[in-house]
C-alpha positions in Angstrom: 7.1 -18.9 3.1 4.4 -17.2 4.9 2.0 -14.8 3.8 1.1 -11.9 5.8 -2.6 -10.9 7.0 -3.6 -7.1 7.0 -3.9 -7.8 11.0 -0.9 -9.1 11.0 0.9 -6.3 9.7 -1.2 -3.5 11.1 -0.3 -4.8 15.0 3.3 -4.7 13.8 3.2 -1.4 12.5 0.7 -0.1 15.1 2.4 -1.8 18.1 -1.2 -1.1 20.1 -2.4 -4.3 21.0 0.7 -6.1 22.7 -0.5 -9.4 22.7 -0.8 -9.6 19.6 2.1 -7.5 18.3 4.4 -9.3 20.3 3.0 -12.5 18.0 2.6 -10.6 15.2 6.6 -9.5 15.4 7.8 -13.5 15.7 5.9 -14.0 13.0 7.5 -11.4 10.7 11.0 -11.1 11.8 11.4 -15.2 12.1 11.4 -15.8 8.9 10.7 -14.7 5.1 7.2 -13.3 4.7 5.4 -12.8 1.8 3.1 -9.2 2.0 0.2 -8.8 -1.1 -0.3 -5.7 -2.8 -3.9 -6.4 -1.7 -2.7 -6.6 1.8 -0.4 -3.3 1.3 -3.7 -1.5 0.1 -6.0 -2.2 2.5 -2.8 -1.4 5.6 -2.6 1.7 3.6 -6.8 2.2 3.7 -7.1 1.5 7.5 -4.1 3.9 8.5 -5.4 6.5 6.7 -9.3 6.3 7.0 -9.1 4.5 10.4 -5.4 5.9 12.3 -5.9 9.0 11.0 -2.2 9.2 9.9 -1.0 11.3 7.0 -0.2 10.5 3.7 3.2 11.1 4.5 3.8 9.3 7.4 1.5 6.3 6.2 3.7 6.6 2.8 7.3 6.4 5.3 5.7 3.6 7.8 4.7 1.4 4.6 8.1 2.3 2.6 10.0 1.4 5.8 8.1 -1.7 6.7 8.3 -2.9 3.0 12.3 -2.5 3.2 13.3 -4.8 5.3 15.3 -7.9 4.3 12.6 -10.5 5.3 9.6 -9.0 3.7 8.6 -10.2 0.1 6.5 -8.3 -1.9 6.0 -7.3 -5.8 8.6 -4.8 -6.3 7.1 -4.4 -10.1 5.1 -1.3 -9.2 3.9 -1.0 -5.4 7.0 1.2 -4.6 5.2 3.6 -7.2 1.8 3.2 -5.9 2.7 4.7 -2.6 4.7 7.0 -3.7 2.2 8.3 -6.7 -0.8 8.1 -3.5 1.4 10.4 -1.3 1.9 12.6 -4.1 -2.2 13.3 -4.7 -4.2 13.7 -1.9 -7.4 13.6 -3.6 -6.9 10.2 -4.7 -7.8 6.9 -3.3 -5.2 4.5 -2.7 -7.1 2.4 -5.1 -7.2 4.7 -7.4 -3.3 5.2 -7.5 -2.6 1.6 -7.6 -4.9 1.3 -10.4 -3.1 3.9 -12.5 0.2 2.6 -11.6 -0.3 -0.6 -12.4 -2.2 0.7 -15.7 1.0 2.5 -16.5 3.2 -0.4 -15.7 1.4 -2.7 -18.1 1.4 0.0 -20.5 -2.1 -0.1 -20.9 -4.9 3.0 -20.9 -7.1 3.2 -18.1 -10.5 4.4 -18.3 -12.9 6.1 -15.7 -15.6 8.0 -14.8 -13.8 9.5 -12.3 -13.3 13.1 -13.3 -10.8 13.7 -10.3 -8.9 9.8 -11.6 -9.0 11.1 -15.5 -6.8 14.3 -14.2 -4.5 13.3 -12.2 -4.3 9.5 -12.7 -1.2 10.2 -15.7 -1.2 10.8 -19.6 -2.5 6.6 -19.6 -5.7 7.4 -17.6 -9.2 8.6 -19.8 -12.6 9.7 -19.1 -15.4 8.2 -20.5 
């Protein structure tokens, strides 16, 4: 199986450099692909800090992109991540993913992060 870069998937999901989406496509709908929650994180980062998309559409794109037959991913939580990170626009996308996958391991998360220790869940404390 291959394993997906964050280039890789933003010039699928971008479709603005058509060179290298046109690659980028064979290379994803050929075969099974493997996508990191690393990778769906930092996708997630770029559209928003660098597109300029909204939560919402970023939230749909991903959801969509992460749905199709040939993609692989970890299903454990990342559905959750994205949906929590749509949910609370003051939140990072690192942020959410850390509370989710706090919450999914059933462990407390502590921060500093007043904003985090709010919103992040029942799990999530201030020191």
């Amino acid at each position: 199986m291959t394993s997906l870069d964050t280039n890789i998937v933003l010039r699928f999901l971008l479709d603005d450099v058509p060179e290298q989406t046109e690659k980028a496509t064979k290379a994803i709908e050929n075969d099974k692909v493997y996508v990191t929650d690393v990778i769906v994180v930092e996708v997630i980062y770029v559209l928003e800090k660098v597109i300029l998309l909204s939560r919402e559409d970023i939230s749909k794109l991903v959801i969509d992109f992460l749905g199709f037959s040939n993609i692989v991913h970890n299903p454990y939580f990342l559905l959750e991540t994205i949906q929590f990170y749509e949910r609370h626009p003051s939140l990072s996308i690192v942020d959410c993913y850390a509370s989710s996958e706090a919450e999914a391991y059933n462990n407390q998360l502590v921060t500093f992060d007043r904003r985090l220790a709010s919103q992040g869940g029942k799990h999530v404390n201030s020191l």
